[in-house]
DSSP file (Angstrom, degrees, kcal/mol; ACC not computed):
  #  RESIDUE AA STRUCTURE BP1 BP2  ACC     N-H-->O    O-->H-N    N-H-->O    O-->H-N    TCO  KAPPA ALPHA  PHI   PSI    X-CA   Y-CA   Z-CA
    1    1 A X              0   0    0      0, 0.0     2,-0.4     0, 0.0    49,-0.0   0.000 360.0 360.0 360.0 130.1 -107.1  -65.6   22.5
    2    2 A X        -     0   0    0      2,-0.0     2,-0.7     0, 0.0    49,-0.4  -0.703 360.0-156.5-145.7 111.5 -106.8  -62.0   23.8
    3    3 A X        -     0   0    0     -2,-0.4    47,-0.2    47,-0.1     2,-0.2  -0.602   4.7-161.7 -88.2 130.6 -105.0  -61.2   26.3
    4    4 A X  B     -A   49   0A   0     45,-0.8    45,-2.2    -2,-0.7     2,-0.1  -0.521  18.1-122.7 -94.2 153.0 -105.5  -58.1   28.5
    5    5 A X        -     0   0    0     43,-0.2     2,-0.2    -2,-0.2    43,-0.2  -0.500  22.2-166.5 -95.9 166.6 -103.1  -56.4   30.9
    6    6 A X        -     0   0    0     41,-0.3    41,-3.4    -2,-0.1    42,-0.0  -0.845  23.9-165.6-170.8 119.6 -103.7  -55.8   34.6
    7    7 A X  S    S+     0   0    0     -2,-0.2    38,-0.2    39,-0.2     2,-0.1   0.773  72.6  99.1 -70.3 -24.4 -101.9  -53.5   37.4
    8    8 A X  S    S-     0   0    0     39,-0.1     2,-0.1    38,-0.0     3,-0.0  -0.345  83.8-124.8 -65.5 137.4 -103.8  -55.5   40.0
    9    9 A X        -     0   0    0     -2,-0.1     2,-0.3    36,-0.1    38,-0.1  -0.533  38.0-110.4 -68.8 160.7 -101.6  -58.3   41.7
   10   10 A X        -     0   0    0      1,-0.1     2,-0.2    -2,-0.1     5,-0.0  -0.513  49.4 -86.9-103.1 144.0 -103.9  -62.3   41.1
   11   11 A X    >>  -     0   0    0     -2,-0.3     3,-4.0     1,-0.1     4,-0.7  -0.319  49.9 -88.2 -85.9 135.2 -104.9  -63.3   43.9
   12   12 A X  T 34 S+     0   0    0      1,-0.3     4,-0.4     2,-0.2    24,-0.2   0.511 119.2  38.8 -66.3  -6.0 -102.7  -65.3   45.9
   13   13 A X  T 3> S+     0   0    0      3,-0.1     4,-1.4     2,-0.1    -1,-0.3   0.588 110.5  62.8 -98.1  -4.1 -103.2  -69.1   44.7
   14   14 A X  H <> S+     0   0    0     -3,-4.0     4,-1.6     2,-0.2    -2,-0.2   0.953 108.2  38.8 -58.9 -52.3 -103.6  -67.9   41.3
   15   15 A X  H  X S+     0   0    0     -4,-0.7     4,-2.9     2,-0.2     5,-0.3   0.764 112.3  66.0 -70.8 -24.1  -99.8  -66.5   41.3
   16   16 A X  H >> S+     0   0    0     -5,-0.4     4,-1.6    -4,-0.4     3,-0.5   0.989 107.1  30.8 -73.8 -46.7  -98.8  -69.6   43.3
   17   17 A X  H >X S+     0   0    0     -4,-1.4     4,-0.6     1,-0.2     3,-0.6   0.970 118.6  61.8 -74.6 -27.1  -99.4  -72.5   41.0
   18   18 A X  H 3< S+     0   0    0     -4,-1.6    -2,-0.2     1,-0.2    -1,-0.2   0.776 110.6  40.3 -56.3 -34.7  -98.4  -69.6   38.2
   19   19 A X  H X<>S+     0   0    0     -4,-2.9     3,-1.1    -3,-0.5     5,-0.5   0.661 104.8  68.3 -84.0 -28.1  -94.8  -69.4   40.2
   20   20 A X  H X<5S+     0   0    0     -4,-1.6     3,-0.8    -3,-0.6    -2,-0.2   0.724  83.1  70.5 -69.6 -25.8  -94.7  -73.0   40.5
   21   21 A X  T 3<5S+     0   0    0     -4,-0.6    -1,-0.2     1,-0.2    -2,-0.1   0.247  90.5  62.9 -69.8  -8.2  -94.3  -73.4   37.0
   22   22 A X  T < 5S-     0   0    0     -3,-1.1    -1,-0.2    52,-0.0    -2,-0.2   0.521  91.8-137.5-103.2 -38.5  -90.8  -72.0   37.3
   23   23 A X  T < 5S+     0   0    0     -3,-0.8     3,-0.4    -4,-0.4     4,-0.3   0.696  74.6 119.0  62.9  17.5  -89.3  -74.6   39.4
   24   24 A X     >< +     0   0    0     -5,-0.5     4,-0.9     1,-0.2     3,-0.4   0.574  58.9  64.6 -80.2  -5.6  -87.8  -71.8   41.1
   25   25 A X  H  > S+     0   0    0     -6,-0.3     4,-0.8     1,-0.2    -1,-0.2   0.465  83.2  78.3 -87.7  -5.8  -89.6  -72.7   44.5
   26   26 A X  H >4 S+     0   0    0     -3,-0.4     3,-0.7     2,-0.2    -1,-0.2   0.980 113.0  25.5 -60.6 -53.0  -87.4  -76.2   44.7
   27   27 A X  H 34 S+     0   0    0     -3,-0.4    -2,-0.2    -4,-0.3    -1,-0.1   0.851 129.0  45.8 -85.4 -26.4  -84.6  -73.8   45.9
   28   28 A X  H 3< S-     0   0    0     -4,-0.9    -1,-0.3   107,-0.1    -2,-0.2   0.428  79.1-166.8 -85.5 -12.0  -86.7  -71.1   47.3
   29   29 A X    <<  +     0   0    0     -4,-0.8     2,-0.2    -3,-0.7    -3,-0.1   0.670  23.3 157.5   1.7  97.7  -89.3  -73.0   49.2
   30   30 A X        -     0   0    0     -5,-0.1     2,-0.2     1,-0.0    -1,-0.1  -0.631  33.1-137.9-127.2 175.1  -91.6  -70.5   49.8
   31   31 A X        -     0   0    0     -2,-0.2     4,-0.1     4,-0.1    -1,-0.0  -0.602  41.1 -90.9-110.7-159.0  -95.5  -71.4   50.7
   32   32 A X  S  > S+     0   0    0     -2,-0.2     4,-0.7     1,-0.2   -17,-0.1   0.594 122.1  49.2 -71.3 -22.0  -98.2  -69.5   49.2
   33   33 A X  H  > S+     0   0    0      2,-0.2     4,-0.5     3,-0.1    -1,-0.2   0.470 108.1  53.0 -80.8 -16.1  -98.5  -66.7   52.0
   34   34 A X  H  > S+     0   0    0      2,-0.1     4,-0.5     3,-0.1    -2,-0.1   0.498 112.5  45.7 -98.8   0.8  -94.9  -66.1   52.0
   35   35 A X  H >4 S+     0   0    0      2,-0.2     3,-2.9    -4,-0.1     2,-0.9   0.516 115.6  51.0 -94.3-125.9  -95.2  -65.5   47.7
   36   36 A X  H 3X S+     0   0    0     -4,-0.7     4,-1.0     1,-0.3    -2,-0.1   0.102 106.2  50.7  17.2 -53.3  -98.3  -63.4   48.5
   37   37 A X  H 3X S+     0   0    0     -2,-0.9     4,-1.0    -4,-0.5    -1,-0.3   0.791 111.9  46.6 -70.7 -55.8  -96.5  -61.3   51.0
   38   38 A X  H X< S+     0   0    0     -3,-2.9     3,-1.7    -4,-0.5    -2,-0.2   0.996 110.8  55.5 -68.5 -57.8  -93.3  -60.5   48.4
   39   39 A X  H 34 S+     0   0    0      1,-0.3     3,-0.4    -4,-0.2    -1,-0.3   0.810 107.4  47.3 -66.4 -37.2  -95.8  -59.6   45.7
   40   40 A X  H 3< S+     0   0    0     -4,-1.0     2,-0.7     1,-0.3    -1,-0.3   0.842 102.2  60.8 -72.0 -19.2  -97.5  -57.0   47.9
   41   41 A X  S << S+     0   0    0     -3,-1.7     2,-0.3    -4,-1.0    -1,-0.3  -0.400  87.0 124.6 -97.2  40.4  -94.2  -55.5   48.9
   42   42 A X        -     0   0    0     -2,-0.7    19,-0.3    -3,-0.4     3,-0.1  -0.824  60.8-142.4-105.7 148.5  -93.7  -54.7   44.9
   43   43 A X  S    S-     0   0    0     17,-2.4     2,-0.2     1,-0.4    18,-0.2   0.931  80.5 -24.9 -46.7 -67.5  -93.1  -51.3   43.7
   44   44 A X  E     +C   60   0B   0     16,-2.5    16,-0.9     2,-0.0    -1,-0.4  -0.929  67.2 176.7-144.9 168.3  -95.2  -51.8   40.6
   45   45 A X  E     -C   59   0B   0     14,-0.2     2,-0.4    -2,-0.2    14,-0.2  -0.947  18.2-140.5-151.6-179.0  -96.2  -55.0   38.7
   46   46 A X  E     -C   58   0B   0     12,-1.3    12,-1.2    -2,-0.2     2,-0.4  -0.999  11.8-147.7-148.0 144.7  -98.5  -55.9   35.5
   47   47 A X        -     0   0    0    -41,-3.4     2,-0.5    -2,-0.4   -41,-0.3  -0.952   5.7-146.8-114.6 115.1 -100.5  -58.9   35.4
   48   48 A X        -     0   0    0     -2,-0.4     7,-1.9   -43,-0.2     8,-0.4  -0.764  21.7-172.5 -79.4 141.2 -101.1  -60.7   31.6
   49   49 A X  E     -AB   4  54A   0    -45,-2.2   -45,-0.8    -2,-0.5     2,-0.3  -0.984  22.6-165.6-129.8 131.6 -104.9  -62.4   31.6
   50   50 A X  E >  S- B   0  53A   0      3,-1.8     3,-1.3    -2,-0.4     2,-0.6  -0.855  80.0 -58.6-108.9  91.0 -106.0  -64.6   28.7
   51   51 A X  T 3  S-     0   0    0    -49,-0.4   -47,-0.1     1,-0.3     0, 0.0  -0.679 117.7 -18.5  83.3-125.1 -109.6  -64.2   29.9
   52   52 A X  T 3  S+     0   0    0     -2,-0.6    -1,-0.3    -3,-0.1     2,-0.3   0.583 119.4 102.9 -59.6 -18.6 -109.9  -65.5   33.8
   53   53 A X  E <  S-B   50   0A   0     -3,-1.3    -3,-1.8     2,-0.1     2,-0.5  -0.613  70.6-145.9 -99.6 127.7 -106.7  -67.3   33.1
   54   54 A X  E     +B   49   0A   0     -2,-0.3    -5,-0.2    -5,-0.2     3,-0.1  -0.737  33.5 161.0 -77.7 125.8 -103.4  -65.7   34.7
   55   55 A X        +     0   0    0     -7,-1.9    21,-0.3    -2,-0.5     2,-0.2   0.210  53.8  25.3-144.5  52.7 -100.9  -66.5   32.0
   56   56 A X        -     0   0    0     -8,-0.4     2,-0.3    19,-0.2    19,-0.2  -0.726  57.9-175.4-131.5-163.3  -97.9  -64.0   32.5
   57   57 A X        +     0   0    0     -2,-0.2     2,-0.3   -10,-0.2    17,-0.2  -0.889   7.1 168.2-165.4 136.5  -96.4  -62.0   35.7
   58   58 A X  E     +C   46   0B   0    -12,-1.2   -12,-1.3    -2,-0.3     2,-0.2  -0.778  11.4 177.8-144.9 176.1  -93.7  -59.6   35.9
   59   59 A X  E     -C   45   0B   0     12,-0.9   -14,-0.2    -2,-0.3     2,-0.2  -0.680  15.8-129.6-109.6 177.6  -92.7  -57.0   39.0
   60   60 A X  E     -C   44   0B   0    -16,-0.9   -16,-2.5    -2,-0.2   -17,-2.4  -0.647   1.8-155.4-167.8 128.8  -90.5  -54.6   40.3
   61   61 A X        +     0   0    0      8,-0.4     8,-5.9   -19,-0.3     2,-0.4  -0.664  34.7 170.3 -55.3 107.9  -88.6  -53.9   43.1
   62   62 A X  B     -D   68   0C   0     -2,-0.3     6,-0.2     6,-0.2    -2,-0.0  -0.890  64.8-158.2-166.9 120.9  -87.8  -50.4   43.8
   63   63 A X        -     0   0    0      4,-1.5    -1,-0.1    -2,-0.4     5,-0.1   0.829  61.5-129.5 -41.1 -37.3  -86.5  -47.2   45.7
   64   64 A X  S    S+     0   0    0      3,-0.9    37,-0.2    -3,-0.1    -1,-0.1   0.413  94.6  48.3  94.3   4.1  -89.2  -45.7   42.9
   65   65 A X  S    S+     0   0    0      2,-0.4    37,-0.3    35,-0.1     3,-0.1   0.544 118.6   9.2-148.2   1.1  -85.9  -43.4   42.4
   66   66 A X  S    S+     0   0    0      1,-0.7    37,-1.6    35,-0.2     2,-0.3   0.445 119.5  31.7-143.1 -49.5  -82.3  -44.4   41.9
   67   67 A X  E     - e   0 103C   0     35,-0.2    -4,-1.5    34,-0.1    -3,-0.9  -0.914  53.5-176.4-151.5 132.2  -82.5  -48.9   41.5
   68   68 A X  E     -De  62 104C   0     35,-1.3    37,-1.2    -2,-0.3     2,-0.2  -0.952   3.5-169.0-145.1 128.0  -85.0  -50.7   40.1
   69   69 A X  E     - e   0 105C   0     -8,-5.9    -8,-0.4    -2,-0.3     2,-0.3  -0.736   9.3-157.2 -95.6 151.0  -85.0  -54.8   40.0
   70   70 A X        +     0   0    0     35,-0.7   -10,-0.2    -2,-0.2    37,-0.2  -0.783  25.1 159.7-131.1 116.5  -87.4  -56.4   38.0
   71   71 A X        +     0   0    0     -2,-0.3   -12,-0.9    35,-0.2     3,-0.1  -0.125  41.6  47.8 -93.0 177.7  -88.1  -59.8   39.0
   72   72 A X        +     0   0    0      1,-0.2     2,-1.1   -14,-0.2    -1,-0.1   0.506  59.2 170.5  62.5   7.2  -90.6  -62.7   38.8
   73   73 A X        +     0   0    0     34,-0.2     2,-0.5    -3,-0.1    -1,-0.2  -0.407  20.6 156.5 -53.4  60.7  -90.8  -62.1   34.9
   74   74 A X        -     0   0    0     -2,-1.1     2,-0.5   -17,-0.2   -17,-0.1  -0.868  28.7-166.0-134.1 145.3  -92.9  -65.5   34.1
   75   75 A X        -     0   0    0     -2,-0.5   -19,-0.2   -19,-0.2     5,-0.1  -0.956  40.4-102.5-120.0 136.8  -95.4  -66.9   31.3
   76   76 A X    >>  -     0   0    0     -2,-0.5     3,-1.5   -21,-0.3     4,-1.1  -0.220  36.0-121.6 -37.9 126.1  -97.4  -69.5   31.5
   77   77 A X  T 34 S+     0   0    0      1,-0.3    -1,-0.1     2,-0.2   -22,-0.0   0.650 115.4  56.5 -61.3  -6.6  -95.5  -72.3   29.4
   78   78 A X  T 34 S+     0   0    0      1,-0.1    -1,-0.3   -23,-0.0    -2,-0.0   0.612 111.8  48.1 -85.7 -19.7  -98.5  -72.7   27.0
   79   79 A X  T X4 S+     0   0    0     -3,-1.5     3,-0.7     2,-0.0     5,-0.2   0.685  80.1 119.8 -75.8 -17.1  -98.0  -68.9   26.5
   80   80 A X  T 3< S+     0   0    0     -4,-1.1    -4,-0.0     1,-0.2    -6,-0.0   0.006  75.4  23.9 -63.9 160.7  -94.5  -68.9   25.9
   81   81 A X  T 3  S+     0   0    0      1,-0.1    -1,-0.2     0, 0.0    -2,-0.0   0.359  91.0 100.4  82.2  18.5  -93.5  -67.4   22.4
   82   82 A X  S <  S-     0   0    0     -3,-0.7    -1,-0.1     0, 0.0    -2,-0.0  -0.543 104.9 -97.2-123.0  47.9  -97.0  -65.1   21.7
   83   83 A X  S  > S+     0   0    0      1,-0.2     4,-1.3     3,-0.0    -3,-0.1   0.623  90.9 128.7  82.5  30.6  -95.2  -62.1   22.7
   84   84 A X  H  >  +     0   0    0     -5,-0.2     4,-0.8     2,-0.2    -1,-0.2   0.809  67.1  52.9-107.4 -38.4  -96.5  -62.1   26.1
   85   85 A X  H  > S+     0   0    0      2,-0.2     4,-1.3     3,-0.1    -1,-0.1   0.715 110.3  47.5 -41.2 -44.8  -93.0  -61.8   28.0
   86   86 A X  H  > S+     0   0    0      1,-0.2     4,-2.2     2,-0.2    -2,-0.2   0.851 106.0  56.0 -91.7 -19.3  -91.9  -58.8   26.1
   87   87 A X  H  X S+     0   0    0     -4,-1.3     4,-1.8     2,-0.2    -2,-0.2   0.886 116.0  43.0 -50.4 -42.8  -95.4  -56.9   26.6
   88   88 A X  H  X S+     0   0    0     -4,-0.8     4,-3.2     2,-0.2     5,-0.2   0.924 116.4  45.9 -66.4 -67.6  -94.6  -57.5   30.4
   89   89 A X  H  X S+     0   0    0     -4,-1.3     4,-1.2     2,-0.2    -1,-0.2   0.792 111.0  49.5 -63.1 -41.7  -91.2  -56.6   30.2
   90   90 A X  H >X S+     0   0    0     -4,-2.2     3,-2.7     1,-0.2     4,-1.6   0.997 115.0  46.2 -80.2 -57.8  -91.6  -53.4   28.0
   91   91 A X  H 3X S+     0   0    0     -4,-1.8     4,-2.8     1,-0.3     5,-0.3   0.902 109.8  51.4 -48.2 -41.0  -94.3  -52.1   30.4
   92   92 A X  H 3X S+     0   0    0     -4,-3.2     4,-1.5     1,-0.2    -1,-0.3   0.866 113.9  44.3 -71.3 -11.5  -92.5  -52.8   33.4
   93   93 A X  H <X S+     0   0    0     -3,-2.7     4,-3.4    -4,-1.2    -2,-0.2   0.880 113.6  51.6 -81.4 -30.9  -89.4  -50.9   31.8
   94   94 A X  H  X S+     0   0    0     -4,-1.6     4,-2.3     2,-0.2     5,-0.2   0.864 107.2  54.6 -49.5 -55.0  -91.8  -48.0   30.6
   95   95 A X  H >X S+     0   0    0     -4,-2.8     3,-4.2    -5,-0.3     4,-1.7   0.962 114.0  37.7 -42.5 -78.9  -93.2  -47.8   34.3
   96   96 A X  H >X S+     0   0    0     -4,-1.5     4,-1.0    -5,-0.3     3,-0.7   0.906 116.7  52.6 -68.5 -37.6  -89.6  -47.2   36.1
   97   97 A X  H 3< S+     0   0    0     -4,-3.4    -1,-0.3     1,-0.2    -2,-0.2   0.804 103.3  60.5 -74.6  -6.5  -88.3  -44.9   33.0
   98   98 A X  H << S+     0   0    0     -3,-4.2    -1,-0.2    -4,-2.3    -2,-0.2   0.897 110.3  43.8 -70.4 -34.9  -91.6  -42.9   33.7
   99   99 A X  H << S-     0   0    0     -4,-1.7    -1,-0.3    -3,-0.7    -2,-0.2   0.388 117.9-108.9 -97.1  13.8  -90.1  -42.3   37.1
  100  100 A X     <  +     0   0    0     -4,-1.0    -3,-0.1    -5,-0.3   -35,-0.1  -0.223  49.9 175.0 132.1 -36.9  -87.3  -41.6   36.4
  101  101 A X        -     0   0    0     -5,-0.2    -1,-0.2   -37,-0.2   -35,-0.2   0.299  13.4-164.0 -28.5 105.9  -85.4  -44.6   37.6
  102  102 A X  S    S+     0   0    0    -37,-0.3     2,-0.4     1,-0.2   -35,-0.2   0.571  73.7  41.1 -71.3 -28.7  -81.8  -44.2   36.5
  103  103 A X  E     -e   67   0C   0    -37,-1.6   -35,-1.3     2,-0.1     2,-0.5  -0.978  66.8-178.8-127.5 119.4  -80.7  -47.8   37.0
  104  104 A X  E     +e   68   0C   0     -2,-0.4     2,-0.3   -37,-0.1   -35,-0.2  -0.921   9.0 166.9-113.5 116.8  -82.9  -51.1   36.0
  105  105 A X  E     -e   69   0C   0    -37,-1.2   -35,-0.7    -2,-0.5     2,-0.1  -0.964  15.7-153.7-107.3 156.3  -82.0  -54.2   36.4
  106  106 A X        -     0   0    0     -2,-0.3     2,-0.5   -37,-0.2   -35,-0.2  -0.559  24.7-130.1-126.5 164.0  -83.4  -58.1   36.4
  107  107 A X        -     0   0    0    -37,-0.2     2,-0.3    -2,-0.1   -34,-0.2  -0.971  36.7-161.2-107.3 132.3  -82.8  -61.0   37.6
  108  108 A X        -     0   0    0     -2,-0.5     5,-0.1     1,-0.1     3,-0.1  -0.575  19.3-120.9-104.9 146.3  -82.8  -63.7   34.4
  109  109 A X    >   -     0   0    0     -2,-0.3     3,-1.1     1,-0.1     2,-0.4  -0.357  49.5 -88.9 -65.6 146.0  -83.2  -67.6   34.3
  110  110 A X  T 3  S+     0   0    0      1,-0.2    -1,-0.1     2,-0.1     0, 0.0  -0.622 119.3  39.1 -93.6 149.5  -80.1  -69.3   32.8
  111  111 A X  T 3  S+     0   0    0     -2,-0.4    -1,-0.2    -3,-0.1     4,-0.2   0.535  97.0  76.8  86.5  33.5  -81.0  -69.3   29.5
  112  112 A X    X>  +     0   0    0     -3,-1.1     4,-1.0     1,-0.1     3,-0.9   0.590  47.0 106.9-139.1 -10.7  -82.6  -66.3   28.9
  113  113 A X  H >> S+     0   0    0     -4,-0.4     3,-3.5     2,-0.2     4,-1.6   0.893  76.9  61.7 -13.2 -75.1  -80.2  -64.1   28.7
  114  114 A X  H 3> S+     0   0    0      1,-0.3     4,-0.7     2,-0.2    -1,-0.2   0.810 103.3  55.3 -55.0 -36.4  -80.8  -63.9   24.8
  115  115 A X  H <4 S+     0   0    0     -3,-0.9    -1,-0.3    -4,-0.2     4,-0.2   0.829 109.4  42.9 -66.2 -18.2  -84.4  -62.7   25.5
  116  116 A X  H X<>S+     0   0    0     -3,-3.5     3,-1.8    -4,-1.0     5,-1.2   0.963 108.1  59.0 -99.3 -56.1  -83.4  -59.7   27.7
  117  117 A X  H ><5S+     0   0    0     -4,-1.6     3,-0.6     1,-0.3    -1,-0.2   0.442  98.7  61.2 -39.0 -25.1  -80.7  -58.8   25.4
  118  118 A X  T 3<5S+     0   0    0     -4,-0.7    -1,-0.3     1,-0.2    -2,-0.2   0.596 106.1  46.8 -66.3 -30.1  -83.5  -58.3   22.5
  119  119 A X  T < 5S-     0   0    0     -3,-1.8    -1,-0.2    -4,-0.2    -2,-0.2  -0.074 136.5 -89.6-120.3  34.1  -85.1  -55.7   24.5
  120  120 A X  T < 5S+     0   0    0     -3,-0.6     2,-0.3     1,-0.2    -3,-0.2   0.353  78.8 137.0  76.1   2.0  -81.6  -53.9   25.2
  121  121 A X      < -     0   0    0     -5,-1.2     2,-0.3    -8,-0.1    -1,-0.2  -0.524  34.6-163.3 -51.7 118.3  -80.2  -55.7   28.5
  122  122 A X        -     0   0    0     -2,-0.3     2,-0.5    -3,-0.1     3,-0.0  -0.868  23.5-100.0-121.6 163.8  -77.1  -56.3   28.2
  123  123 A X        -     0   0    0     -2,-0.3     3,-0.1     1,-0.1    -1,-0.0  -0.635  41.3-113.8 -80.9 129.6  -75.0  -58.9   30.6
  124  124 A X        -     0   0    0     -2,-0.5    -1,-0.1     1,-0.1    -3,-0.0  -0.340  40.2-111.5 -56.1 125.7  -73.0  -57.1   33.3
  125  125 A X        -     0   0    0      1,-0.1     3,-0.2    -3,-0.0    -1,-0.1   0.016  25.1-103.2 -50.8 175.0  -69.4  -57.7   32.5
  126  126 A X  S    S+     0   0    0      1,-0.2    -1,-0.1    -3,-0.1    -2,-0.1   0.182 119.8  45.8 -82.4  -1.3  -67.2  -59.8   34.6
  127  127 A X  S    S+     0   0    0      2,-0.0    -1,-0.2     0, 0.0     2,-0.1   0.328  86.8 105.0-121.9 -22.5  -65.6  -56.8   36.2
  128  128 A X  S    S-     0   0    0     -3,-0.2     2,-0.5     1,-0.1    -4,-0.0  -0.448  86.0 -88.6 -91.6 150.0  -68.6  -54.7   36.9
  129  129 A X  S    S+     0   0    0     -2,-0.1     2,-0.2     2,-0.0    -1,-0.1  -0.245  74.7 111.5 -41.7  93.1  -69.9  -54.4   40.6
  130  130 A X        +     0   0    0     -2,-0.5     2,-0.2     2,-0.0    -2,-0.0  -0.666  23.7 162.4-179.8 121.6  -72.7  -57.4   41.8
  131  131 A X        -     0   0    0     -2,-0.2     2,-0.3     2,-0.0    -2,-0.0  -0.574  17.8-145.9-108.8-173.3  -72.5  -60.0   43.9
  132  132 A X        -     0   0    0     -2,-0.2     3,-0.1     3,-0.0     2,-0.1  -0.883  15.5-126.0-164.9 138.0  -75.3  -62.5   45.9
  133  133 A X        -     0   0    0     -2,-0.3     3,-0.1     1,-0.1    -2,-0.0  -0.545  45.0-103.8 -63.8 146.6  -75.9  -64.5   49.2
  134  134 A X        -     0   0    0      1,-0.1     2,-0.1    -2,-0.1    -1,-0.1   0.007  44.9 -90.8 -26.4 160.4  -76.7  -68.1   48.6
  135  135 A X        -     0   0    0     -3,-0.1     2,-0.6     2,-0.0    -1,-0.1  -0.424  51.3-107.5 -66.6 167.4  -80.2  -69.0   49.0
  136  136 A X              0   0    0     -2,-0.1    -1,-0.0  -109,-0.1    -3,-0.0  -0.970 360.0 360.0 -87.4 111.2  -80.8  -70.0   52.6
  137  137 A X              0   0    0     -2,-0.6  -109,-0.0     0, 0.0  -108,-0.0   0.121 360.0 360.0 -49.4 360.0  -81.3  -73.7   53.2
């Protein structure tokens, strides 16, 4: 296996069954053109390939100068644990410290904390400034 990197976003039913894999679209419903749509609207993202095969994602969401979110952070589940998350993760952090971006932050799957904390995230205290709207029904 050798997997190559890619600035281009996959092509939009590629990402879809790749997002599906998340079981975040039970809450999200989204279709594949409204997934397509978010992903163009990215600051920057990096694409993992093991050959034709999409097998990670990450993004970011971004002013490109003060806040930078990075979202969508997913490996294929056959991929999980080959180092394929934190290549994604470190580029996408490399990207926003190249511009400068003074604040990054993600949103993490529960249970995952302990991976994002390996690469120097730490969990926003209980005190510190962040809220969120419900999902919309």
């Amino acid at each position: 296996m050798r997997i190559t990197m890619s600035n281009d976003i996959p092509d939009r039913d590629t990402f879809f069954t790749l997002f599906e894999t998340t079981g975040w679209n039970e809450e999200y419903r989204l279709d594949a053109d409204q997934l397509y749509t978010a992903l163009q609207h990215s600051w920057t993202s990096v694409s993992a390939y093991d050959g034709n095969r999409l097998a990670g994602f990450g993004r970011v969401v971004s002013d490109g100068i003060l806040h930078a979110l990075i979202v969508d952070l997913i490996v294929q589940p056959e991929y999980q644990g080959q180092s394929i998350g934190s290549t994604l993760l470190r580029e996408l952090v490399a990207r926003c410290r190249g511009a400068g971006i003074r604040d990054i932050q993600l949103f993490c799957a529960p249970g995952q904390a302990g991976f994002y904390e390996e690469h120097g995230f730490q969990v926003r205290p209980e005190e510190a400034p962040g809220m969120q709207l419900p999902v919309l029904p």
